[in-house]
C-alpha positions as CSV (number, residue, x, y, z in Angstrom):
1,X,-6.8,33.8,21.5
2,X,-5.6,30.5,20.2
3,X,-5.6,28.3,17.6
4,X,-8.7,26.3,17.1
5,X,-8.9,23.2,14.6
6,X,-11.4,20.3,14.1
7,X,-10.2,17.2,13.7
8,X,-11.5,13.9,13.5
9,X,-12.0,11.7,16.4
10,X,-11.7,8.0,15.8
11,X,-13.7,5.7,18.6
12,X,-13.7,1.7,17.9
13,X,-15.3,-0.4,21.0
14,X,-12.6,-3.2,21.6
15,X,-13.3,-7.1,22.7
16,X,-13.6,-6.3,26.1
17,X,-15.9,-3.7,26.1
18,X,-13.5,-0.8,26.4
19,X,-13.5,2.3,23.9
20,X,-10.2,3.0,21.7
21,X,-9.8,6.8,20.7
22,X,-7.3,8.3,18.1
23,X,-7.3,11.2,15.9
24,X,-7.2,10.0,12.1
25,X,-5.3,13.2,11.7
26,X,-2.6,12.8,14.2
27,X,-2.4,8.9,14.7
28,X,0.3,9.1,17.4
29,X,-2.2,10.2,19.9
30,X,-4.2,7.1,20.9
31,X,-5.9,6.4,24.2
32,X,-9.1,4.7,25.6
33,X,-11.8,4.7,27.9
34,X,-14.3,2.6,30.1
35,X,-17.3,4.3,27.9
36,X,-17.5,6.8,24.9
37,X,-17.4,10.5,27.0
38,X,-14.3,8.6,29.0
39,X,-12.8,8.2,26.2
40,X,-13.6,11.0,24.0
41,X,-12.1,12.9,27.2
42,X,-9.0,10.5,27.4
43,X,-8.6,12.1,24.1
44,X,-8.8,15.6,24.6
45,X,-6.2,15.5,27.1
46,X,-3.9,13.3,25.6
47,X,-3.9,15.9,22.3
48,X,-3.6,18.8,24.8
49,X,-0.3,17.2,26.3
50,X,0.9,16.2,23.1
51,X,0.4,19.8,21.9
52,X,2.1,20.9,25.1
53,X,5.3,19.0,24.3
54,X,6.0,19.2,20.7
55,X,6.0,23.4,21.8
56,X,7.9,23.2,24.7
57,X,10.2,21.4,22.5
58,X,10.0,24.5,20.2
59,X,8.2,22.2,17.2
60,X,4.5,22.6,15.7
61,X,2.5,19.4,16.3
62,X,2.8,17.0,13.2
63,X,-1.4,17.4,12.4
64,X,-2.4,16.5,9.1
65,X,-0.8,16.0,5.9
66,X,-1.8,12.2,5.6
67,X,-4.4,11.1,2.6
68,X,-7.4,8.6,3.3
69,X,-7.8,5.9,0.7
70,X,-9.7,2.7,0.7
71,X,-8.1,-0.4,1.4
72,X,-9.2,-3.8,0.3
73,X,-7.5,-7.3,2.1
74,X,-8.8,-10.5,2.1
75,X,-9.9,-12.0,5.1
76,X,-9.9,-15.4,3.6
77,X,-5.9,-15.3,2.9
């Protein structure tokens, strides 16, 4: 059996009508799709491959440990 976690998927439509996914957890790992399932699938492999190298390098994958916080700017600046 392996290790299961649940983290949270990021998906932000850009300008030209393309999908950006990231994990807020693991912000390294950032891809995008044509639609939502293309990316949302984008994403699941490009955590898998991630996963896959930080252990063949012997390393567990740097997941978590960040803080969420709100963040004010201003646009008019």
């Amino acid at each position: 059996m392996g290790d299961t976690r649940t983290l949270t998927a990021v998906f932000t439509p850009d300008e030209n009508g393309w999908t950006m996914a990231q994990l807020a957890e693991w912000p390294a790992i950032v891809t995008r799709g044509r639609t939502l399932a293309e990316a949302r699938a984008m994403l699941e492999d490009a955590a898998r491959e991630m996963i896959a190298s930080y252990r063949d390098e012997g390393r567990e994958p740097p997941i978590g440990g960040g803080s969420v916080e709100p963040f004010t700017i201003d646009f008019a600046a």
